[in-house]
C-alpha positions in Angstrom: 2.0 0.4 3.7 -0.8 -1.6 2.9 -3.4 0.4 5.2 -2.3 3.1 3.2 -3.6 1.8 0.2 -6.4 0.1 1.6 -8.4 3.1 0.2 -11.4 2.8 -2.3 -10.7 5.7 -4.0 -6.9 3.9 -4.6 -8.8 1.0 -5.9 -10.3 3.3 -8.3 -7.5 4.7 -9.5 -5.7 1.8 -10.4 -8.9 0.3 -11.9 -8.1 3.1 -14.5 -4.6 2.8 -15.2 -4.6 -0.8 -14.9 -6.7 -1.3 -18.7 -4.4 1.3 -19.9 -1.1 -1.2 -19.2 -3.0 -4.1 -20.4 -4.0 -2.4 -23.9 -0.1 -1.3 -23.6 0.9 -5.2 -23.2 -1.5 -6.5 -25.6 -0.5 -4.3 -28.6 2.8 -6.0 -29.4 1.1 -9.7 -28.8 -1.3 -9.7 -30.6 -0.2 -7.5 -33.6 3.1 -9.3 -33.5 4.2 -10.1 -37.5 1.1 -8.3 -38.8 2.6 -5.0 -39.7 -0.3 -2.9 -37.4 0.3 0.3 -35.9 -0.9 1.4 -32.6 -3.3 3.7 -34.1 -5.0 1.2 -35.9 -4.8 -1.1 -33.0 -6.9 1.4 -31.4 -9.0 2.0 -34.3 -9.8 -2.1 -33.9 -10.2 -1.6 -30.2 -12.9 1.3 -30.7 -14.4 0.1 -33.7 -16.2 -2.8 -34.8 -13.4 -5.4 -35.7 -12.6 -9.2 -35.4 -10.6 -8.4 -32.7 -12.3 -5.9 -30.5 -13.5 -8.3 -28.1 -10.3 -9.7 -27.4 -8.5 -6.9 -27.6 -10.9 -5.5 -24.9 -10.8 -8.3 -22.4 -7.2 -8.2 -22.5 -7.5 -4.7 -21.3 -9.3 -6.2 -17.9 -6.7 -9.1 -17.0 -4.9 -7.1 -15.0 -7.5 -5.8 -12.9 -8.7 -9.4 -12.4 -5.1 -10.7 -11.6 -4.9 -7.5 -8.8 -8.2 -8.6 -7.6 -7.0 -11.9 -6.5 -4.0 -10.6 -4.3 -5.7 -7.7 -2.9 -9.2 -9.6 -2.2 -8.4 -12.9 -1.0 -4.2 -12.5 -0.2 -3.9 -9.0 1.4 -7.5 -8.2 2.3 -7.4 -4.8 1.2 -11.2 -4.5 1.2 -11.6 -0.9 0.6 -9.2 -1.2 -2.4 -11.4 -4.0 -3.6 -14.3 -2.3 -3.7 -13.0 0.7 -5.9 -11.3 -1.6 -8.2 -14.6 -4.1 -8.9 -16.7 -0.9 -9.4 -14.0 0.3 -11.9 -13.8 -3.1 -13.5 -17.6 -3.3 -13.3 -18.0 0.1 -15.6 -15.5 -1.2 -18.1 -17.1 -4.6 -18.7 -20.2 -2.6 -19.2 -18.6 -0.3 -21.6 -17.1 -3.8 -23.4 -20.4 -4.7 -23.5 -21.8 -1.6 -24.9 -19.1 -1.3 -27.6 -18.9 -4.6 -29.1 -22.6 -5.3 -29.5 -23.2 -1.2 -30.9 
């Protein structure tokens, strides 16, 4: 099973979707008793807000936490590589979109 995944273009894909859950997971937390709505969580994601940086790290803990077990626990190398050049675009588009 894990050859099969060992795959950079795997690593890639779940680079993608991984940011998705993590924006998924952070809405209740960090909206919790503030009366928010998703769409203006994602209007304080996209836009400049308070938040936004926060908000947009969130997004990448997952990818870090998969990172650790498929780098250094299951040495899916391959994997690795697509998910650190996925995680790589997304920091830079944090980076674009919170100092813009």
């Amino acid at each position: 099973m894990k050859e099969k995944l060992d795959k950079t273009l795997v690593g890639i894909l779940f680079g993608a979707v991984l940011p998705i859950v993590g924006f998924l997971i952070s809405f209740p937390i960090k909206t919790r008793g503030r009366g928010i709505g998703i769409s203006e969580y994602v209007d304080m994601a996209l836009h400049s807000s308070s938040n936004q940086q926060d908000i947009l790290i969130f997004c990448m803990l997952p990818n870090m936490f998969l990172f650790y077990f498929t780098n250094f626990r299951w040495n899916m190398y391959e994997f690795t590589k697509g998910l650190v050049a996925m995680t790589l675009l997304l920091g830079l588009t944090l980076v674009i979109f919170t100092y813009n």
